[in-house]
N, CA, C and O atoms as a Tripos MOL2 file, in Angstrom:
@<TRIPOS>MOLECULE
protein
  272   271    68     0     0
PROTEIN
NO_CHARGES

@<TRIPOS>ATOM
      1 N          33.4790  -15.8470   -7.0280 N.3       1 UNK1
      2 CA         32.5510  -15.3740   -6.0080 C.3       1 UNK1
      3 C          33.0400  -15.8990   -4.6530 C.2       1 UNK1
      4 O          33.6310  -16.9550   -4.4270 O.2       1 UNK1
      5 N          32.6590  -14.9160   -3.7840 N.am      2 UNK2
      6 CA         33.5000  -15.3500   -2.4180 C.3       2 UNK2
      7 C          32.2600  -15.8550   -1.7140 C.2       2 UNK2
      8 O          31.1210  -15.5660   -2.0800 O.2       2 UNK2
      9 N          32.6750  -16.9510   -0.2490 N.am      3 UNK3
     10 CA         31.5530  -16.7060    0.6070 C.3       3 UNK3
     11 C          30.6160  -16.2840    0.8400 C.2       3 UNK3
     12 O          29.5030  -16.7940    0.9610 O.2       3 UNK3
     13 N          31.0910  -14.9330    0.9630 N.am      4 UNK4
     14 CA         30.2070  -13.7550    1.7780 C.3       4 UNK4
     15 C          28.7880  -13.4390    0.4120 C.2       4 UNK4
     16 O          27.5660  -13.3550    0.5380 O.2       4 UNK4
     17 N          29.7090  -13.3370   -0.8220 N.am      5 UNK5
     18 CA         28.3110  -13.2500   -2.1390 C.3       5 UNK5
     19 C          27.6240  -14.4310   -1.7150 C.2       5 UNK5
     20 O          26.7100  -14.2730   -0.9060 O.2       5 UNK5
     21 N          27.9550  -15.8440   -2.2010 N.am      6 UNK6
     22 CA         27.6360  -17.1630   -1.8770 C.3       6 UNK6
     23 C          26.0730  -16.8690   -0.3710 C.2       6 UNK6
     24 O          24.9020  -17.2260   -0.2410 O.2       6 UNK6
     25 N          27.1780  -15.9570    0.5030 N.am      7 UNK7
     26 CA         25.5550  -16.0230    1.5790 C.3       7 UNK7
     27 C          24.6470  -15.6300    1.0140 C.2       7 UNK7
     28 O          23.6320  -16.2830    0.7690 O.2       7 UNK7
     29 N          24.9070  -14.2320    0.6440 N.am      8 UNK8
     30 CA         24.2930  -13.0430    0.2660 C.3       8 UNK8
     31 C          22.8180  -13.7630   -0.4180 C.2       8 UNK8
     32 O          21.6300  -13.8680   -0.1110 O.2       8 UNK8
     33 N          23.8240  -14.2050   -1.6420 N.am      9 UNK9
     34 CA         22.7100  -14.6300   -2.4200 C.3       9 UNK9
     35 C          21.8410  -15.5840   -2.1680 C.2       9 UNK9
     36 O          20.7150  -15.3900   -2.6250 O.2       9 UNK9
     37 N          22.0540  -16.7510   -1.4620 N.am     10 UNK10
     38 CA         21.6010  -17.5190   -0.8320 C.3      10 UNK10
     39 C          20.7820  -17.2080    0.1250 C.2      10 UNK10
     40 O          19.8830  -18.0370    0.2670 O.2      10 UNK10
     41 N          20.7580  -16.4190    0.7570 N.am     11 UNK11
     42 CA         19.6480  -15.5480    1.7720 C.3      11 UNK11
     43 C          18.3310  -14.7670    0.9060 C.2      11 UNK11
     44 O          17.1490  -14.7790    1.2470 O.2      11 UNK11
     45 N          19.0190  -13.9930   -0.4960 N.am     12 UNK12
     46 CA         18.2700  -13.3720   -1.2090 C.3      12 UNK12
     47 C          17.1870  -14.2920   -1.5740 C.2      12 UNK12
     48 O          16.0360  -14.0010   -1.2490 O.2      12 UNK12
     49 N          17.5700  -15.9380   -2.5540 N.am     13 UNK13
     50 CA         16.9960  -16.9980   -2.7870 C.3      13 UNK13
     51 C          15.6140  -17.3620   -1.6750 C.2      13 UNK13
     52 O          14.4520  -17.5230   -2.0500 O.2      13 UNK13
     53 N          16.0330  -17.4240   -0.4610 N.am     14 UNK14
     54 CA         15.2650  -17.9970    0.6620 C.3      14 UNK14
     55 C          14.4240  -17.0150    0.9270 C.2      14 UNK14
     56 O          13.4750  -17.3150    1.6510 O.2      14 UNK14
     57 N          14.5210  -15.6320    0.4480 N.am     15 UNK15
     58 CA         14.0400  -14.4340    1.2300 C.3      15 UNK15
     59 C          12.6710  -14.7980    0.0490 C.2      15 UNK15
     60 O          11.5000  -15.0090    0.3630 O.2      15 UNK15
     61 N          13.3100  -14.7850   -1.4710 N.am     16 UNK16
     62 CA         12.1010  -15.3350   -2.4760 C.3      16 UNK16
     63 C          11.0520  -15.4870   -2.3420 C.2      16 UNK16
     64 O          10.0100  -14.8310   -2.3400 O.2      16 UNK16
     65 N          11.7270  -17.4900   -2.0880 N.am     17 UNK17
     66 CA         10.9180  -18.4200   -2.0350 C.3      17 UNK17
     67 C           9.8140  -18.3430   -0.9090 C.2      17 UNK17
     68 O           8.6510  -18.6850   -1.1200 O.2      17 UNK17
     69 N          10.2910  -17.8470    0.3570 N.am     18 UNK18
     70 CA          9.4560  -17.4540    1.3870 C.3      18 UNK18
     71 C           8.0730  -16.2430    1.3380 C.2      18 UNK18
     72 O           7.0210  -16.3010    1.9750 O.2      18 UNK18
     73 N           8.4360  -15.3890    0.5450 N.am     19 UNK19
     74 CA          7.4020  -14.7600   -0.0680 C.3      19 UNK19
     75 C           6.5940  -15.4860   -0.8220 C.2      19 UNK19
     76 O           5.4620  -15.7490   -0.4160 O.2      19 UNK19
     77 N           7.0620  -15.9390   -2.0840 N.am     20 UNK20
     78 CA          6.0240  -17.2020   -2.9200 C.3      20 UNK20
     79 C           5.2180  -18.7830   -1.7970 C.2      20 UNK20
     80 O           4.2430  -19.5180   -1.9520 O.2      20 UNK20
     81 N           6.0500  -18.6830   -0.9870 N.am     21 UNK21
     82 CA          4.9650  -19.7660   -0.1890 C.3      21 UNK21
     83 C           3.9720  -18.5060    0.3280 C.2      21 UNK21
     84 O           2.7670  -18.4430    0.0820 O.2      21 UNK21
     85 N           4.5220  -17.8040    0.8770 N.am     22 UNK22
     86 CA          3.2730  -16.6060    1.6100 C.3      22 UNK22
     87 C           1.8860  -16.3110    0.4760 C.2      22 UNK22
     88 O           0.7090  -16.0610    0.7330 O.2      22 UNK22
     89 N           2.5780  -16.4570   -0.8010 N.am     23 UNK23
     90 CA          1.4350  -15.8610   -1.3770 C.3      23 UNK23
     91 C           0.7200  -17.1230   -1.8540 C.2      23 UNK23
     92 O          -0.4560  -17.2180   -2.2050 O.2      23 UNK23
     93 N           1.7920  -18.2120   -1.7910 N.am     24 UNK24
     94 CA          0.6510  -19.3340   -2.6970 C.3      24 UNK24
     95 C          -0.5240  -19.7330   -1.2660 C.2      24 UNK24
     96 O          -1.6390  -20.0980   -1.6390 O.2      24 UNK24
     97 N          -0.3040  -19.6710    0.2010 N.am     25 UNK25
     98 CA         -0.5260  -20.2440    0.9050 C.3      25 UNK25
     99 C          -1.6870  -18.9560    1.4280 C.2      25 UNK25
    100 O          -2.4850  -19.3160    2.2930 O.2      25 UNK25
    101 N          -1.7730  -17.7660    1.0220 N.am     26 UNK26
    102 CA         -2.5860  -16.4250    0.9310 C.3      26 UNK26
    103 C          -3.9600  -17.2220   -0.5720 C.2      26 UNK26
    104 O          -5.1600  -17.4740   -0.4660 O.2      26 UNK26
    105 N          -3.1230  -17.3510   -1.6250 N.am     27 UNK27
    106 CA         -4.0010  -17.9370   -2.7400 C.3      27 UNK27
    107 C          -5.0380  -19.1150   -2.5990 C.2      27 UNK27
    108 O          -6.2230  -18.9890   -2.9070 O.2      27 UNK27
    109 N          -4.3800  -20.4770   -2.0170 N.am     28 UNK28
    110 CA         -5.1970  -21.3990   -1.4840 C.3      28 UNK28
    111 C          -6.3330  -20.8080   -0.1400 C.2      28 UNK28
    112 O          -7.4010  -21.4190   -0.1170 O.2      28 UNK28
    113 N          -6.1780  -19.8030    0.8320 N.am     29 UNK29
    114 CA         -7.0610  -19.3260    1.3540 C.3      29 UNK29
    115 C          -8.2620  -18.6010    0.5270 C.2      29 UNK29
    116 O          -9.4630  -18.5020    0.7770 O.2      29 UNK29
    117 N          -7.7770  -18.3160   -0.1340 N.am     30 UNK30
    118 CA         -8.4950  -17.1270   -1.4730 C.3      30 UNK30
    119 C          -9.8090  -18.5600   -1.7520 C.2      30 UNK30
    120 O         -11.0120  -18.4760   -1.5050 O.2      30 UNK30
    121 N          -9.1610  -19.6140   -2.2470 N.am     31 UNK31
    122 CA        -10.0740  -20.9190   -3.0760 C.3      31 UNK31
    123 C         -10.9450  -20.9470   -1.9260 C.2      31 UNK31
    124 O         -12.1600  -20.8230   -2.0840 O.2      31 UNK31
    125 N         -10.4080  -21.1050   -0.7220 N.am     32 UNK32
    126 CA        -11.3760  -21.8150    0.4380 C.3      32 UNK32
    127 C         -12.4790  -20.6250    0.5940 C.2      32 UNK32
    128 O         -13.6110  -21.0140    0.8820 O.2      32 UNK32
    129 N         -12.2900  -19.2460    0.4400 N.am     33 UNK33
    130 CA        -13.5330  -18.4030    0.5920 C.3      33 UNK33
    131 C         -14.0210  -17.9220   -0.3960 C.2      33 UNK33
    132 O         -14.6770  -16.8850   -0.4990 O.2      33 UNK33
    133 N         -13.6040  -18.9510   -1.4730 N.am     34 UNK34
    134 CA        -14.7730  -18.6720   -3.2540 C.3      34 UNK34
    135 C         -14.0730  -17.1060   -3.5030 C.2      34 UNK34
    136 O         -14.5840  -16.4230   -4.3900 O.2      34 UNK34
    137 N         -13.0220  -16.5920   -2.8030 N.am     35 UNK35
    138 CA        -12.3000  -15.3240   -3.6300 C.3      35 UNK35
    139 C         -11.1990  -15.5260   -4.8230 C.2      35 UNK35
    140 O         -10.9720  -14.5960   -5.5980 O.2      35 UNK35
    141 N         -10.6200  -16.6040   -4.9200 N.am     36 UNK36
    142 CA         -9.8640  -16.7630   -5.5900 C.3      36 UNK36
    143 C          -9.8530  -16.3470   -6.9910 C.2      36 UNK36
    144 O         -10.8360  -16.5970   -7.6870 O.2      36 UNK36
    145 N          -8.8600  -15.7490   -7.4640 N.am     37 UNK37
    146 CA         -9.2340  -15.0810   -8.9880 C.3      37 UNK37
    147 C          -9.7190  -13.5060   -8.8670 C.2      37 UNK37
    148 O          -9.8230  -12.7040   -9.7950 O.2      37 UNK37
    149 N          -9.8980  -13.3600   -7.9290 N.am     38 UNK38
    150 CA        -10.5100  -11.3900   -7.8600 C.3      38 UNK38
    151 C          -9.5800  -10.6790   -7.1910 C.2      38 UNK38
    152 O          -9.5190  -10.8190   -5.9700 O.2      38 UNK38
    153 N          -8.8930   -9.9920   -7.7080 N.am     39 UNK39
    154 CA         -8.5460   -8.6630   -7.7950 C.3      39 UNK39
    155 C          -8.6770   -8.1640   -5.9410 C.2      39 UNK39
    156 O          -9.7810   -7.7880   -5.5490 O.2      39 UNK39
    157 N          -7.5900   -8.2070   -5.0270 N.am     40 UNK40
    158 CA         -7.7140   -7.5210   -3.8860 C.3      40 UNK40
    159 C          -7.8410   -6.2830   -3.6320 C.2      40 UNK40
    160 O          -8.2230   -5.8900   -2.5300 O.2      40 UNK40
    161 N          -7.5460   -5.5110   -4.5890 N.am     41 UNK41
    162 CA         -7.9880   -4.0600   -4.7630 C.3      41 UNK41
    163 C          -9.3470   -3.8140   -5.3730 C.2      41 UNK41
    164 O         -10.2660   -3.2280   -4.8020 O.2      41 UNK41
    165 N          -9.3810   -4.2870   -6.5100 N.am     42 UNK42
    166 CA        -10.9630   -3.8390   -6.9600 C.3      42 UNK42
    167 C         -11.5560   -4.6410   -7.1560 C.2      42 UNK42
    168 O         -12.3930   -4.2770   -7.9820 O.2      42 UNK42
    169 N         -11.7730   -6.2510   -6.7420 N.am     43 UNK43
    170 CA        -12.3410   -6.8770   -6.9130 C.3      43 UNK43
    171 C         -13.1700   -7.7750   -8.1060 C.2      43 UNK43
    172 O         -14.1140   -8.5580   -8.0050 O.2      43 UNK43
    173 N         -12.4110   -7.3190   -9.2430 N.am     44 UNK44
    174 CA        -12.6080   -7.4930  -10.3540 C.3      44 UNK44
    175 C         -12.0020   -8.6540  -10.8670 C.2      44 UNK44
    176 O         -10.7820   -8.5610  -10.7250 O.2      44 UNK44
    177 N         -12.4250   -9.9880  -11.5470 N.am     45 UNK45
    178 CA        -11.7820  -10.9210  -12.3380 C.3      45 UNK45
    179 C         -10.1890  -10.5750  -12.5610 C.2      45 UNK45
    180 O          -9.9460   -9.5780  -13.2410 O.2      45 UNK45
    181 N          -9.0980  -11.3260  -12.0370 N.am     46 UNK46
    182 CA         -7.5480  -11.4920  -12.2880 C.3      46 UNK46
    183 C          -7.9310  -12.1550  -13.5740 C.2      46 UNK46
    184 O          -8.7060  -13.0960  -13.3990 O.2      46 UNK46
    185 N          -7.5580  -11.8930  -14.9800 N.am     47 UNK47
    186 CA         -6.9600  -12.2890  -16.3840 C.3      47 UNK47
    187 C          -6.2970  -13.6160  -15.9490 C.2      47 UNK47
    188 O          -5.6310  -13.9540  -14.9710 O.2      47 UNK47
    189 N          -6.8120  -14.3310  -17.2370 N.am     48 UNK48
    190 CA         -6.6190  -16.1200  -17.4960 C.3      48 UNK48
    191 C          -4.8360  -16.1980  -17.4060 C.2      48 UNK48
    192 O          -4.0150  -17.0460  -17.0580 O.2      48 UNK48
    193 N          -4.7950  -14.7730  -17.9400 N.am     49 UNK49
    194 CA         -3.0090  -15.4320  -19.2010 C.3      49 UNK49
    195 C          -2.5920  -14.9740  -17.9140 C.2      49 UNK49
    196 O          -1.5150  -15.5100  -17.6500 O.2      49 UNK49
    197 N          -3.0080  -14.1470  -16.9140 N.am     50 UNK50
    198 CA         -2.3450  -13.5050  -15.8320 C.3      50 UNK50
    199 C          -1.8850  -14.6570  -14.4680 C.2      50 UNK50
    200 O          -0.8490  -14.7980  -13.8190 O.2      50 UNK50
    201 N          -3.1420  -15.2980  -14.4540 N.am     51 UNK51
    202 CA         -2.8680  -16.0140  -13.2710 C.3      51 UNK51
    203 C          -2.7600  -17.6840  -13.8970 C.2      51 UNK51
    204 O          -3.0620  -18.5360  -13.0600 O.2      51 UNK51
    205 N          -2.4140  -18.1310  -15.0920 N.am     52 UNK52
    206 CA         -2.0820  -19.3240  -15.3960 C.3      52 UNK52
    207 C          -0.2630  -18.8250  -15.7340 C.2      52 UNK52
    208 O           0.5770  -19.7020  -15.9350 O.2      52 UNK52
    209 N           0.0930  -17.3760  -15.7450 N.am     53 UNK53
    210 CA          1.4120  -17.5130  -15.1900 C.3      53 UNK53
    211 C           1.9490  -17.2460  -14.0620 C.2      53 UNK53
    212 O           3.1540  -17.3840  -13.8510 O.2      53 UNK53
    213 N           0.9750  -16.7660  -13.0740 N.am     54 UNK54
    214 CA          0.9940  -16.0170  -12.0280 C.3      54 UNK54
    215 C           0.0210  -17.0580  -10.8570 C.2      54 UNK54
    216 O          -0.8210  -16.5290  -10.1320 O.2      54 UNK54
    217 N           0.2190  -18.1740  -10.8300 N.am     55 UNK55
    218 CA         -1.4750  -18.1650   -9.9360 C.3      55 UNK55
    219 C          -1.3760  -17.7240   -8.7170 C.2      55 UNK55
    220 O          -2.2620  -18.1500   -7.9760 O.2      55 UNK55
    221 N          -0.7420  -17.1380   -8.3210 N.am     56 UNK56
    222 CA         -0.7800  -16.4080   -6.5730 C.3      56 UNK56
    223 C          -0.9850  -15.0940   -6.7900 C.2      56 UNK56
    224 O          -1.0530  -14.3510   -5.8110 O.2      56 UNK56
    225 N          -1.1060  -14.6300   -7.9590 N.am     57 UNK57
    226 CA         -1.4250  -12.9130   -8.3000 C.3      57 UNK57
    227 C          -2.3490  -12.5580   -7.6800 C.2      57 UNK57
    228 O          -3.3880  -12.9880   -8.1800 O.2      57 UNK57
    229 N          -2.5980  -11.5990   -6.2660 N.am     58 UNK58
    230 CA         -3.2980  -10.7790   -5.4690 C.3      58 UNK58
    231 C          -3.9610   -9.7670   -6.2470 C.2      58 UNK58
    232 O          -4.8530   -9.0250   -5.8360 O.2      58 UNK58
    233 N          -3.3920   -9.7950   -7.5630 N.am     59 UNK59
    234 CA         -3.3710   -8.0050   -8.0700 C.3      59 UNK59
    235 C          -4.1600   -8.3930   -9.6700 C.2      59 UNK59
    236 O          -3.8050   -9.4670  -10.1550 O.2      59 UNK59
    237 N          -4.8780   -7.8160  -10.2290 N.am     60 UNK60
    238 CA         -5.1440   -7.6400  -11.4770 C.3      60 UNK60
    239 C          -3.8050   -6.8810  -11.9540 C.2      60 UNK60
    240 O          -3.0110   -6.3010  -11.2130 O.2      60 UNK60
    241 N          -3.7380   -7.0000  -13.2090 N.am     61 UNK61
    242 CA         -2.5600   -6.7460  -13.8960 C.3      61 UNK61
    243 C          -2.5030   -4.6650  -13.7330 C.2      61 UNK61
    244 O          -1.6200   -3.8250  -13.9110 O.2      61 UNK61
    245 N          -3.9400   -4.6150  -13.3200 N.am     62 UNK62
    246 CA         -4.1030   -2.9300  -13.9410 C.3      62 UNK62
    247 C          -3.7450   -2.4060  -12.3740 C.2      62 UNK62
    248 O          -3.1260   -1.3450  -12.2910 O.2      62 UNK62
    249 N          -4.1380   -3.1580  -11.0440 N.am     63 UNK63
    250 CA         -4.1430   -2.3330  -10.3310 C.3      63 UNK63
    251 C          -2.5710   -2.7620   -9.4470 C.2      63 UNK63
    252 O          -2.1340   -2.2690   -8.4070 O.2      63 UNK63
    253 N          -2.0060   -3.8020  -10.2810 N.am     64 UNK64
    254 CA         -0.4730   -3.8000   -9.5640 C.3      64 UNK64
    255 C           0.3740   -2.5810  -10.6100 C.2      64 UNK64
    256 O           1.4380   -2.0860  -10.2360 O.2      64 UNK64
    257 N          -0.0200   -2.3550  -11.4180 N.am     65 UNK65
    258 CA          0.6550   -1.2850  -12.1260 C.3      65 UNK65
    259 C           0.7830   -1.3870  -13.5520 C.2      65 UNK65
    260 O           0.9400   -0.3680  -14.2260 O.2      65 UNK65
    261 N           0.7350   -2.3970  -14.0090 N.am     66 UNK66
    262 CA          1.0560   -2.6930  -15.3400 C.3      66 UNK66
    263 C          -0.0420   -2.5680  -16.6910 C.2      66 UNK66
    264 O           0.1470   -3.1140  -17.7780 O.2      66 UNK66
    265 N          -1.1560   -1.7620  -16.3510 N.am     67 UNK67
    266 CA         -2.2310   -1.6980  -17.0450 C.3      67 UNK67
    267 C          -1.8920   -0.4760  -17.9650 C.2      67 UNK67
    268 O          -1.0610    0.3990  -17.7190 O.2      67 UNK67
    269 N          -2.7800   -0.5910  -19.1930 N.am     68 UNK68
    270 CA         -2.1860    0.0500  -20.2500 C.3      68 UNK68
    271 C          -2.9230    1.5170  -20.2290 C.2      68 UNK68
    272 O          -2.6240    2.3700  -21.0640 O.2      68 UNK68
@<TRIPOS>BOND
     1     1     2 1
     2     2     3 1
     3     3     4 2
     4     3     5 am
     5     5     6 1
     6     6     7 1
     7     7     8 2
     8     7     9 am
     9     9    10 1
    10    10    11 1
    11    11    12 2
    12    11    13 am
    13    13    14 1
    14    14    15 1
    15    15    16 2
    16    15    17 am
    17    17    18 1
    18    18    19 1
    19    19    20 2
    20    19    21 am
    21    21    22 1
    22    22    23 1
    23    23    24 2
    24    23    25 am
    25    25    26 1
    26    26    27 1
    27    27    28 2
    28    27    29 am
    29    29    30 1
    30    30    31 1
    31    31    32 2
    32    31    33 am
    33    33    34 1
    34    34    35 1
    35    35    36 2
    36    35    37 am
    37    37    38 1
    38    38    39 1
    39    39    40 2
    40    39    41 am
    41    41    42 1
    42    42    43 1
    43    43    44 2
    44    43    45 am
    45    45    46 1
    46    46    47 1
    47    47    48 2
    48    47    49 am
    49    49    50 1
    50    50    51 1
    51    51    52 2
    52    51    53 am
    53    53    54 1
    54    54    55 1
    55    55    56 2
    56    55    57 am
    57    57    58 1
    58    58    59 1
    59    59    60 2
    60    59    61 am
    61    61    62 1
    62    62    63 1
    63    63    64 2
    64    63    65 am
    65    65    66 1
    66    66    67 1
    67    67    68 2
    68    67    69 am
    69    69    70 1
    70    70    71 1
    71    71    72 2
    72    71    73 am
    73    73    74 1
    74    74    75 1
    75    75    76 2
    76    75    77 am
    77    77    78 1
    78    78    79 1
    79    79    80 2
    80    79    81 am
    81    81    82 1
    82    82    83 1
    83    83    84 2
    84    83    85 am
    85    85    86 1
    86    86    87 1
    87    87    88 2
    88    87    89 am
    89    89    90 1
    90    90    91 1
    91    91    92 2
    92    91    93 am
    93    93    94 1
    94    94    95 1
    95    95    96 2
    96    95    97 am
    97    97    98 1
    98    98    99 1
    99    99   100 2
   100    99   101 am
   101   101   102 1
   102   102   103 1
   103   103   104 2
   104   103   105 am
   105   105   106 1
   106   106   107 1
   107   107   108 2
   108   107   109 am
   109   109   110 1
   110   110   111 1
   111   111   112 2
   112   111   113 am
   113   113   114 1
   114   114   115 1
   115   115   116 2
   116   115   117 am
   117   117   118 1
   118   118   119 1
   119   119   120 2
   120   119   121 am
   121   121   122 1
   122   122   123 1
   123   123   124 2
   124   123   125 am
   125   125   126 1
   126   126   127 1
   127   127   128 2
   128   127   129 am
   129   129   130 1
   130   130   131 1
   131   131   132 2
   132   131   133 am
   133   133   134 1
   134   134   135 1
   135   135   136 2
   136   135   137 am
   137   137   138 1
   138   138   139 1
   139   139   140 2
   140   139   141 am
   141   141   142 1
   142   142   143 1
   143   143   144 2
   144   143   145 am
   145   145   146 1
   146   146   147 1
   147   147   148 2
   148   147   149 am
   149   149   150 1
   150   150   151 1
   151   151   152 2
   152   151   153 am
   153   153   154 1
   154   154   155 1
   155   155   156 2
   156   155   157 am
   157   157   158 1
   158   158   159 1
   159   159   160 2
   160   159   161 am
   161   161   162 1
   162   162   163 1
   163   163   164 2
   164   163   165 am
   165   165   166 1
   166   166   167 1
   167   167   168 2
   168   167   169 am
   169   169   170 1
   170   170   171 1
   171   171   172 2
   172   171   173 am
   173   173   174 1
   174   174   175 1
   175   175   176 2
   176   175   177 am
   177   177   178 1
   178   178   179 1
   179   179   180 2
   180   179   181 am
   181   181   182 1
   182   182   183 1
   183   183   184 2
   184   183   185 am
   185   185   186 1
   186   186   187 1
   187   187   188 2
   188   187   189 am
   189   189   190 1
   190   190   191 1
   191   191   192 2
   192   191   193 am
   193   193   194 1
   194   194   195 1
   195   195   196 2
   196   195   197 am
   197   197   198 1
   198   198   199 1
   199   199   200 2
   200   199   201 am
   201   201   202 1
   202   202   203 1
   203   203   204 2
   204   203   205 am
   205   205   206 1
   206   206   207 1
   207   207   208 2
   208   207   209 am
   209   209   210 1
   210   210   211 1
   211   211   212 2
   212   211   213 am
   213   213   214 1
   214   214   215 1
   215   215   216 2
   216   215   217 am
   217   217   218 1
   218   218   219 1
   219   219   220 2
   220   219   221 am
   221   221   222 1
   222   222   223 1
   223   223   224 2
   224   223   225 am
   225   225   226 1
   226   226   227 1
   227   227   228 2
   228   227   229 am
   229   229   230 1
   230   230   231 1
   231   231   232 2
   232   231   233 am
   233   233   234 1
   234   234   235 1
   235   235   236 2
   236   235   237 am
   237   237   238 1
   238   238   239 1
   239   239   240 2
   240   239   241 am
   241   241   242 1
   242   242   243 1
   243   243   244 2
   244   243   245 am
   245   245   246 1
   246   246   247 1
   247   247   248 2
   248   247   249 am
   249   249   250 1
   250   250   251 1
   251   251   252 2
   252   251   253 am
   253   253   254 1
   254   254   255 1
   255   255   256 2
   256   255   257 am
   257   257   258 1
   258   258   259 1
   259   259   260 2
   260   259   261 am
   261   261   262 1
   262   262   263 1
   263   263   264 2
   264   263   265 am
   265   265   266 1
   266   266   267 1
   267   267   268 2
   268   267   269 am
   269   269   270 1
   270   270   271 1
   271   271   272 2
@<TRIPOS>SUBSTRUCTURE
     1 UNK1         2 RESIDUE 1 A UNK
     2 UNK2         6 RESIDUE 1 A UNK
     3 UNK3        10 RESIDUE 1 A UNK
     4 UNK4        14 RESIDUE 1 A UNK
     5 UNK5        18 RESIDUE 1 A UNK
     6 UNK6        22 RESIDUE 1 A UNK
     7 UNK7        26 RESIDUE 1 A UNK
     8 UNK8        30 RESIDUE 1 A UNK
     9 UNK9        34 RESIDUE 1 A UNK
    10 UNK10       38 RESIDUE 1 A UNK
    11 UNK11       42 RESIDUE 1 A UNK
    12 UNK12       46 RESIDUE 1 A UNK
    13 UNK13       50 RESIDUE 1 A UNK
    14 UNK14       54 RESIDUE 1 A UNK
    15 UNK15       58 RESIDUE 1 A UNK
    16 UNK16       62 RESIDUE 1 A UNK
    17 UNK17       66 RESIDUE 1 A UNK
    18 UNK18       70 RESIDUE 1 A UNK
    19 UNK19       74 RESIDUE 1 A UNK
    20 UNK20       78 RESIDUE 1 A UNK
    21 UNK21       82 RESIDUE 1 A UNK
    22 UNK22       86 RESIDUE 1 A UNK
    23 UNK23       90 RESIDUE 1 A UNK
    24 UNK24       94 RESIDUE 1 A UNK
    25 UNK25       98 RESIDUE 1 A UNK
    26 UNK26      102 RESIDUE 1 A UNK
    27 UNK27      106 RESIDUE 1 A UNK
    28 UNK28      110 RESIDUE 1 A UNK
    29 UNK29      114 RESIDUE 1 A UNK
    30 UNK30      118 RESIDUE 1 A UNK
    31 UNK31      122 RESIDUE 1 A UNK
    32 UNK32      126 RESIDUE 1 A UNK
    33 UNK33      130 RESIDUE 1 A UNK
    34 UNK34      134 RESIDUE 1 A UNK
    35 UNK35      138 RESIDUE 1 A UNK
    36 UNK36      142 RESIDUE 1 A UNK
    37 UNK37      146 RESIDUE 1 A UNK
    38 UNK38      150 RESIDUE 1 A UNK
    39 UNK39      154 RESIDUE 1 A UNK
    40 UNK40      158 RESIDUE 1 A UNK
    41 UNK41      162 RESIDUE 1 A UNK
    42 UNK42      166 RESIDUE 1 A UNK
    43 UNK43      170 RESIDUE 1 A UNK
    44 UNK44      174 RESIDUE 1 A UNK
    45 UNK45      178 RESIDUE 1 A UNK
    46 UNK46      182 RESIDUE 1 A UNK
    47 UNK47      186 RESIDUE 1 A UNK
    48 UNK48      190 RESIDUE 1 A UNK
    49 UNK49      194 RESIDUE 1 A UNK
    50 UNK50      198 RESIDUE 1 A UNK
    51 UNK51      202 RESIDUE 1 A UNK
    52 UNK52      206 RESIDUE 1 A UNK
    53 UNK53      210 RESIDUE 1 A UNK
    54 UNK54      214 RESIDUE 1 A UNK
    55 UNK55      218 RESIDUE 1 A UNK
    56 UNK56      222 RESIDUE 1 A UNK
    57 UNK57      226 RESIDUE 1 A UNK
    58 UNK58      230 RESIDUE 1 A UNK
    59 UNK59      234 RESIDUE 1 A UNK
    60 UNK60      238 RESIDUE 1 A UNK
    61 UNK61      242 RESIDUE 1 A UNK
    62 UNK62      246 RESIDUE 1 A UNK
    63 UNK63      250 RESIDUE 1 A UNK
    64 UNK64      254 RESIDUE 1 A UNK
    65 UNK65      258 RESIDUE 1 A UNK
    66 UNK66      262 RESIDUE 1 A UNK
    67 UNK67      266 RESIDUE 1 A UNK
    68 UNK68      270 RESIDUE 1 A UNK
């Protein structure tokens, strides 16, 4: 791998992690106004198994797309 991948990817990494602070730091706002855990679209309970792997999940599993 040359440099230029070496940036690449290294930018990709930071581009990440910078999203996951956005959302954990979106999530801890969520706790402070008793929203935390509901669904930004429909307002409905976010799933246990969902957000004990997910805890910054904005989305219920159904209305980010993945609902059956």
């Amino acid at each position: 791998m040359d440099a230029l991948q070496q940036q690449a990817m290294a930018r990709a990494g930071q581009r990440s992690l910078h999203g996951r602070l956005s959302r954990c730091v979106s999530a801890l706002a969520a706790v402070d106004r008793g929203e935390y855990g509901l669904c930004r679209a429909c307002d409905e309970p976010i799933g246990y198994r969902r957000l004990a792997a997910y805890p910054e999940a904005p989305l219920c599993i159904e209305c980010q797309g993945g609902g059956r």
